[in-house]
C-alpha positions in Angstrom: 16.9 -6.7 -3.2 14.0 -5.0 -2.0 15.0 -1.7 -4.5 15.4 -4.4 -7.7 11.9 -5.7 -6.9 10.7 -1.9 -6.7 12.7 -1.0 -9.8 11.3 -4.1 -11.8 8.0 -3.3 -11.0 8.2 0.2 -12.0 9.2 -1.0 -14.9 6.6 -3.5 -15.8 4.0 -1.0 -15.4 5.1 1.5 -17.5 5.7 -1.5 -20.5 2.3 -2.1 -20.3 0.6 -1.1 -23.1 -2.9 -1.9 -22.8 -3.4 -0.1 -19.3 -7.0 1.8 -19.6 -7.0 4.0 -16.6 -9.9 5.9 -15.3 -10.7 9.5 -13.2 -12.3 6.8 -10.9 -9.7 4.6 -10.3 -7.4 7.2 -9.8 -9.4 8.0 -6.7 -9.5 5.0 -6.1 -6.2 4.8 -5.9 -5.4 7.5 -3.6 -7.8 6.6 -1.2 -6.5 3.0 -0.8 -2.7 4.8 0.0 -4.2 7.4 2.2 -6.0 4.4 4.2 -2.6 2.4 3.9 -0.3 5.1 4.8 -2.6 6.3 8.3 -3.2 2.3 8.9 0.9 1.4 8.9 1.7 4.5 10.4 -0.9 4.1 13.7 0.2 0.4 14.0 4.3 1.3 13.5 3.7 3.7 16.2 2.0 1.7 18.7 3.5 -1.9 17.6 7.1 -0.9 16.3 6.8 -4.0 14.2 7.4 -3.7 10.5 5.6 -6.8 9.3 2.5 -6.7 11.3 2.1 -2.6 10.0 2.4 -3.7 6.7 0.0 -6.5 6.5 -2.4 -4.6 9.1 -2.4 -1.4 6.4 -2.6 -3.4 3.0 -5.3 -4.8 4.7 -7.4 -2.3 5.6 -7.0 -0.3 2.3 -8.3 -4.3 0.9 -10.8 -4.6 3.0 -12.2 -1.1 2.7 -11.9 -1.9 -1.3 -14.1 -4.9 -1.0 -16.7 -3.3 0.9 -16.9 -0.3 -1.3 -17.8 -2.1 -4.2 -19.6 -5.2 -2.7 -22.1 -2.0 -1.6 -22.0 -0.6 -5.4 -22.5 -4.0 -6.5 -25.2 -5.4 -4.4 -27.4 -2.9 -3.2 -26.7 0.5 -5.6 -26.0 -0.2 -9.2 -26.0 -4.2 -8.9 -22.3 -4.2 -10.6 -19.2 -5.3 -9.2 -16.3 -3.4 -10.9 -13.5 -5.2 -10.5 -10.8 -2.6 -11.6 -11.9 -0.1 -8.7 -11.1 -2.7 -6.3 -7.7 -3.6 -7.7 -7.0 0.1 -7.6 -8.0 0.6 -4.2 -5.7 -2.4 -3.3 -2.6 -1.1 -5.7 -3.1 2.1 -3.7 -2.6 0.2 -0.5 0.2 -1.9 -1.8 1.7 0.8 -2.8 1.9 2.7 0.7 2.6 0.1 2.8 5.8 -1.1 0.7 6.9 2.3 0.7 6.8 2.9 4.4 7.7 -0.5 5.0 11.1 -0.2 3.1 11.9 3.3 4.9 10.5 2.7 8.4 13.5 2.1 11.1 16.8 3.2 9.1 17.4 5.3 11.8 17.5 3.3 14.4 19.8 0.9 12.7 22.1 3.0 11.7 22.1 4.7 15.3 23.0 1.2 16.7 25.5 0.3 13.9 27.2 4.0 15.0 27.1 3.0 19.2 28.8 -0.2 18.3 31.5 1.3 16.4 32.3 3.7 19.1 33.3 1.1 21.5 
């Protein structure tokens, strides 16, 4: 299911036509999956729960977008751009459903293995 909802998404952005894509948000972008990817991988690690890292690291890369243009909007060029944030947020989104669909296929196929052995 999850590799449909992947596949249909994929797919819907591509269709759209009317996408206007900046330098800016491309950086944007980038730095909301690098936050993302660091976030899900240091809460994985420690938590070995797949939920909590994804919601932890889309999150972050959220909150981080927020702030970033809450301070360009209130206190350097008094604008609130609106794209950067989404970007910063797709970024994230982006990372954390990636890890979260390939964290922990090891382990269950190491325990699907042990049981067939017996």
């Amino acid at each position: 299911m999850k590799f449909i909802l992947t596949l249909f998404a994929i797919m819907l952005f591509n269709v759209s036509p009317a996408q206007v894509t900046l330098k800016d948000d491309g950086l944007h972008f980038a730095v909301g999956a690098a936050l993302s990817s660091g976030t899900y991988a240091l809460v994985y690690s420690k938590t070995k729960n797949k939920e909590k890292a994804f919601w932890y690291s889309f999150g972050i890369s959220s909150l981080a977008g927020f702030s970033k243009e809450f301070y360009d909007g209130n206190i350097i060029s008094g604008k609130f751009d609106i794209s950067e944030l989404l970007a910063t947020m797709a970024g994230g989104l982006t990372a954390s459903y990636t890890f979260n669909i390939f964290t922990g296929k090891r382990k269950e196929k190491k325990k699907k293995e042990k049981l067939n052995a017996f």
